[in-house]
N, C-alpha and C positions, 0 to 999 in steps of 0.2 A: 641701815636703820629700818627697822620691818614699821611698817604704816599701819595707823589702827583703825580701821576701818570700823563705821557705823554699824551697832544692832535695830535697826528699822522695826525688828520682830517686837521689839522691848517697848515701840510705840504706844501712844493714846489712837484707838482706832477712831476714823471720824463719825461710823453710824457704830453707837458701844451696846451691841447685842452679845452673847454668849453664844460657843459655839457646840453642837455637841460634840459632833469626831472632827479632828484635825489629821493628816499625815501621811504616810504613803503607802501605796498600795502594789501588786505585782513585784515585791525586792523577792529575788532567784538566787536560791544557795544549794553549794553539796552539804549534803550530809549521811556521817557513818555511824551507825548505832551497835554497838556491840550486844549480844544476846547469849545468856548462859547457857551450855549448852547445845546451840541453835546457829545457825550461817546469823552471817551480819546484815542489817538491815542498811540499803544503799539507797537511800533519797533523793529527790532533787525537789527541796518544798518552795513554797510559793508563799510568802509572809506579807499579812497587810498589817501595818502597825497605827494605832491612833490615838490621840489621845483630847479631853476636852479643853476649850478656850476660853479665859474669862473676859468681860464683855469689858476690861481696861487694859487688853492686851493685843496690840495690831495682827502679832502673828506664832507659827511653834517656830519656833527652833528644827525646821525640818528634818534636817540632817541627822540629828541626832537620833531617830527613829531608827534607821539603817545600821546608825554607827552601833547603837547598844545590841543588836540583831547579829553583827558581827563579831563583835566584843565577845557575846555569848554564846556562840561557835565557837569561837577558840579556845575557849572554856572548856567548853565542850567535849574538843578534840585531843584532851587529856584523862579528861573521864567520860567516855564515849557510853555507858551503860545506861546514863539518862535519858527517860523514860519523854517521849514528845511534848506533852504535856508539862512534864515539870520542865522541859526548854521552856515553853511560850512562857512560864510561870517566871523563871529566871530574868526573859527579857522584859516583862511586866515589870519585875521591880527593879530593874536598872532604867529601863522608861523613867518610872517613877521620882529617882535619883536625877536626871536629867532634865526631866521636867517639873520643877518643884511647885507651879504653881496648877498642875493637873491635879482635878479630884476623880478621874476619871482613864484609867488605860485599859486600852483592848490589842490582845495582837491574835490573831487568826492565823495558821497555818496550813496548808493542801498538797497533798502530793500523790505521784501516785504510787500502789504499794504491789507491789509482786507478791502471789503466794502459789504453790503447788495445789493441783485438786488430779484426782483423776476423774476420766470419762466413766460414765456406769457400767458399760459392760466389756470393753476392750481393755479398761484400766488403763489407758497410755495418759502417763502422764503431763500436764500441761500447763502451761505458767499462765495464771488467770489474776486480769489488772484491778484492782479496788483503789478508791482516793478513800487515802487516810487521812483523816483532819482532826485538829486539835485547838485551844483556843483559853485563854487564860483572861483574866479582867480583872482589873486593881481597884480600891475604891479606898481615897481618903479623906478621915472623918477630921470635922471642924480642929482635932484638937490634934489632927497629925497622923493618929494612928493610920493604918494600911491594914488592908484585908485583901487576898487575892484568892479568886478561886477557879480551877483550871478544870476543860473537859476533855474529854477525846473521844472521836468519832468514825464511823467508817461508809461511805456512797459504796453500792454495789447492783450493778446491773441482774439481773433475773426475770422470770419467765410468769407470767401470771395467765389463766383462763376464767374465763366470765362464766357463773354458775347461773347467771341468770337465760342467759342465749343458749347453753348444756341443758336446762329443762326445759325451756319450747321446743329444741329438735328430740330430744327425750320422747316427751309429748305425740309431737308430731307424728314420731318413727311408729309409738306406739299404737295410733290410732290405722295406719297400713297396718301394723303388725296383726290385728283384730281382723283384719278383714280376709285373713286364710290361716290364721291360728288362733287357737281355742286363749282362754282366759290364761291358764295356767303356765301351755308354753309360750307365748309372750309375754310371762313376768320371768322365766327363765330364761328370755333371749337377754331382756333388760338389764338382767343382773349381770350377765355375763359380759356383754359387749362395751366398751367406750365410745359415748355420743363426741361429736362434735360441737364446738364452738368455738368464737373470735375470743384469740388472743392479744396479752399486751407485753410490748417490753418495759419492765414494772424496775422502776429504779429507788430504791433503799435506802433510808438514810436512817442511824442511831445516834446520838450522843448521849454522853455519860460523865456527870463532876465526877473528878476522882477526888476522894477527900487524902490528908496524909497516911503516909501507912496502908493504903490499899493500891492494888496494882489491875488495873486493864489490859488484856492483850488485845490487841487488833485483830487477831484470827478470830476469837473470843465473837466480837462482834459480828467479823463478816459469816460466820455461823449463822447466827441468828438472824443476821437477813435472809441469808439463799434458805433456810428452812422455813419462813416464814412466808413465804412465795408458794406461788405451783410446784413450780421446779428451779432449779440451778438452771444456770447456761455453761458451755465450756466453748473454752477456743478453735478446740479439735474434737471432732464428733465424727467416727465411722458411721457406717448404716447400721449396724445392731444399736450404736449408742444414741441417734437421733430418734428411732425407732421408740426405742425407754425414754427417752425425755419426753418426747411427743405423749405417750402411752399414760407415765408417770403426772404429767402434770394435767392430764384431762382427766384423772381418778384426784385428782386437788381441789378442784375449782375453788378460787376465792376473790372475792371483793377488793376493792383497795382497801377498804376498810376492814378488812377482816387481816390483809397485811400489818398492820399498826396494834394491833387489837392483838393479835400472833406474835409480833415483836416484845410489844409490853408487857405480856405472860414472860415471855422468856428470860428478860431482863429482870424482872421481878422474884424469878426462880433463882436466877443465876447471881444477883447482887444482892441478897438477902439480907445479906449481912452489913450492909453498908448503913452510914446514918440515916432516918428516916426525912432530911433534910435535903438530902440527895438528889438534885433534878437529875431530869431523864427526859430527852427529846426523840419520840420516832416520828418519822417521814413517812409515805407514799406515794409516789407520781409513777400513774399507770399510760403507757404512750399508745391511745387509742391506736386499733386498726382497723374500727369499722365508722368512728368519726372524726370529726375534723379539733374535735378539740379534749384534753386530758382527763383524767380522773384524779383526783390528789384529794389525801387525808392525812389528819397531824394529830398528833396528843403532844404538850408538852404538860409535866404532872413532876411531884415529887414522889421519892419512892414511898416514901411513909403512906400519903394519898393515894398509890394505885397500888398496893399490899391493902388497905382498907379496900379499895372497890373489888380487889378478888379476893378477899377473905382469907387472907393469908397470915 
C-alpha cells in the first residue's frame, strides 16, 4: 500500500512575504538540433528555471522545474528543428501548467556553441567557442491569460585597442618625428605606419526577442560582435596571421563604447523588419591590461527606440 506523504510546499509560511524567483539553477542536458541544410547543432546547455511565490505559499514544488526541462527534451528529440529559444519558450509554458499559482516564470539557458572561422591569412581553418544563450519568461494576467516572450543571445571573446593611448604615442612619435623631418614628410610617415597602444580582451554580448514567425541565427549574431570589436581572435594563428590581427585591429581602435554603439547599428540594420516593440540588449566588458579594473558599457532599447535615434 504506497504512503501518502505530506505536501509541506502547499504550507502557510510562518513570515508571509512574496517571493520573487524560486527554483533551480545549474540542471545539465544533451541536446541535438537538427539544421536545414547545415551539420547538426550538439549542445550541452546549462538551464536555470524559476519561478515566482505567493507570500500564502511555504514552498515550489521544486522538482517540477527539472521535470518540465526534461519532459521538453524528449519533445524535442522528435522534432529536433526547434529553434533554442522556442525550447525555453516550450518549457515556460509547461512550468506554467505545473505551477498554477506562478504569475511569473523565467528559464535561462547557456551553452557553449562551436562555429568554423578561418585565420586571415593562412586560412586554416578553426573551430572557435561562443556561449549561446537564450531565455524565455511567462507572465500571468489576473484573469489567467499567459503571455510569453523568448530571446536569444550570443558571449563572444574578441580583441579591442584603445584610441585613446593610439593618439598620445601618435602624438608623441610625431613630435621626434619633427625634429629631423620637415612638416610634410612626417604627415607622410603618420599616415603610413600603425602606432601603438594597450589592448583589451573585449567580451560581447547581444540579445534579441524573437517575436513568432521570425528566425535568429546564432552565427547571425556572433558576426556582429567579432565586427564590432577591433578585431576577431582565433584559436590557431600562424605568424602572417597574428601579424594581420595585430596590424588589423590597431587601424580599428575603438572604445567600449563604441563596441555597443557598433553592435546596435548593426542589429538595427539587420532586424529591420522585426516589431518596433522588439528589445534588444548589447553588452561590453573590456578586460583591462594596463589597469587593474574593467571597462563595461550596455544599451538595453527597443528596436522601434533605437531605429528613432539613428534615423532610420
Amino acid at each position: 500500500m504506497a504512503v501518502c506523504l505530506p505536501d509541506t510546499q502547499d504550507d502557510t509560511p510562518s513570515v508571509p512575504i512574496k517571493l520573487t524567483r524560486v527554483g533551480v539553477t545549474g540542471v545539465k542536458k544533451l541536446l541535438q538540433l537538427e539544421r536545414t541544410n547545415k551539420r547538426p547543432i550538439i549542445l550541452l546547455p546549462t538551464f536555470d528555471a524559476f519561478v515566482d511565490l505567493p507570500s500564502d505559499q511555504k514552498g515550489v514544488h521544486m522538482s517540477r522545474n527539472p521535470e518540465a526541462i526534461s519532459e521538453v527534451l524528449e519533445e524535442v528529440a522528435k522534432d529536433s528543428t526547434v529553434a533554442v529559444e522556442t525550447l525555453c519558450a516550450k518549457i515556460v509554458e509547461k512550468m506554467m501548467t505545473k505551477h498554477e499559482y506562478a504569475k511569473r516564470v523565467e528559464i535561462t539557458m547557456t551553452s557553449d556553441f562551436m562555429f568554423m572561422k578561418e585565420s586571415p591569412v593562412t586560412r586554416n581553418i578553426t573551430q572557435e567557442m561562443a556561449q549561446l544563450k537564450a531565455k524565455a519568461v511567462g507572465l500571468r494576467d489576473d484573469n489567467g491569460n499567459i503571455e510569453i516572450r523568448k530571446s536569444i543571445g550570443a558571449e563572444l571573446i574578441g580583441m579591442t585597442v584603445c584610441p585613446c593611448a593610439q593618439e598620445s604615442v601618435r602624438e608623441s612619435d610625431k613630435t621626434k618625428l619633427l625634429e629631423f623631418l620637415d612638416e610634410e614628410t612626417t604627415q607622410k610617415v603618420l599616415d603610413t605606419v600603425t602606432f601603438a597602444s594597450h589592448n583589451q580582451r573585449g567580451v560581447g554580448t547581444i540579445y534579441i526577442e524573437v517575436p513568432e514567425n521570425k528566425v535568429v541565427n546564432a552565427e547571425d549574431l556572433i558576426e556582429i560582435i567579432e565586427t564590432s570589436m577591433s578585431s576577431p581572435v582565433r584559436e590557431l594563428l600562424k605568424r602572417p596571421d597574428e601579424n594581420a590581427t595585430v596590424m588589423n585591429a590597431h587601424r580599428k581602435p575603438v572604445f567600449v563604447e563604441d563596441c555597443v554603439r557598433n553592435m546596435m547599428e548593426k542589429m538595427a540594420q539587420k532586424y529591420a523588419d522585426f516589431p518596433d516593440d522588439t528589445i534588444i540588449t548589447a553588452r561590453q566588458e573590456n578586460q583591462e591590461s594596463i589597469h587593474r579594473h574593467n571597462a563595461f558599457a550596455e544599451k538595453v532599447t527597443t528596436l522601434g527606440e533605437l531605429k528613432e535615434e539613428l534615423d532610420i
